[in-house]
N, C-alpha and C positions, 0 to 999 in steps of 0.2 A: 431098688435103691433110687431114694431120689436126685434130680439134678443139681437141686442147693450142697447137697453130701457130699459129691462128686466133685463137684464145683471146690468149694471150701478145701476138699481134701486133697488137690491138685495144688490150688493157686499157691505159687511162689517156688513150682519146680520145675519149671520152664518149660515146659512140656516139648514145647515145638521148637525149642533148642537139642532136644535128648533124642529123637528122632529126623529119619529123612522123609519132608512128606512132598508130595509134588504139585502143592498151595501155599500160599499165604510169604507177600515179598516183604516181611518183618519178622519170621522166627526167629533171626539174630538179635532180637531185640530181645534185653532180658525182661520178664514179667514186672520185675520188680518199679519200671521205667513206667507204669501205667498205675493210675488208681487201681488199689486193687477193686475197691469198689464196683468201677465203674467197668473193671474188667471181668469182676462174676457177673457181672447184669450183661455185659457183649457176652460172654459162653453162654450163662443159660438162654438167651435171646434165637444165638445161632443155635443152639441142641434143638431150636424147634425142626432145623432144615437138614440137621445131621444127627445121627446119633451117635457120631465118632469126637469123644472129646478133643482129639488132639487139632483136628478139623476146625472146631466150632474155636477153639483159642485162637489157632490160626486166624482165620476171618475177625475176629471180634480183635485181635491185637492190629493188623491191615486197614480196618476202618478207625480203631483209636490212635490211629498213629498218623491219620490224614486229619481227624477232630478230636478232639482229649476227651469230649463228652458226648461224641457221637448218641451212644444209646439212652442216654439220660434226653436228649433233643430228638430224639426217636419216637419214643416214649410221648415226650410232651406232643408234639408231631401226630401221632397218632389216636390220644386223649382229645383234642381238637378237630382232627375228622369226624371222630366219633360223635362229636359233641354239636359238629355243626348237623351232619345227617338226622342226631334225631329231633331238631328245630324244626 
C-alpha cells in the first residue's frame, strides 16, 4: 500500500487525537486546524523517517504548527540545494 493511500485515507481523523502516543506537543490539535494539503506532504515527508503513521502526523502536525507551510519551504529549501550543488 502506498503512502499517498494511507495518507488520504487517515487525513481528517485525528489520528494523534485517537491515541496516546509519547511524541508530538500538538496532537490536541484537530487535523482539521492545518491545510490538509499541506498536511499530507508533512506525513508523507516524515514516513520517510518512520513507518508508524500515527508518528509521522505527530511530527508533521508540531512542525506546522510552528510554520503553516513548513514542508512546502522544505521542499523549496531543498530544490535549491540541490540546484546550487550541481552548478
Amino acid at each position: 500500500m502506498n503512502a499517498f493511500y494511507l495518507i488520504n485515507s487517515y487525513l481528517g481523523e485525528d489520528l494523534t487525537s485517537q491515541v496516546s502516543i509519547p511524541i508530538g506537543k500538538h496532537n490536541h490539535v484537530p487535523d482539521s486546524e492545518f491545510d490538509p494539503a499541506e498536511l499530507a506532504l508533512g506525513i508523507k515527508i516524515e514516513l520517510e523517517h518512520t513507518d508508524n503513521l500515527v508518528y509521522a502526523t505527530a511530527i508533521a502536525k508540531d512542525h506546522l504548527s510552528e510554520i503553516r507551510d513548513y514542508y512546502t519551504r522544505l521542499i523549496k529549501m531543498e530544490k535549491e540545494a540541490k540546484d546550487e550543488r550541481a552548478d
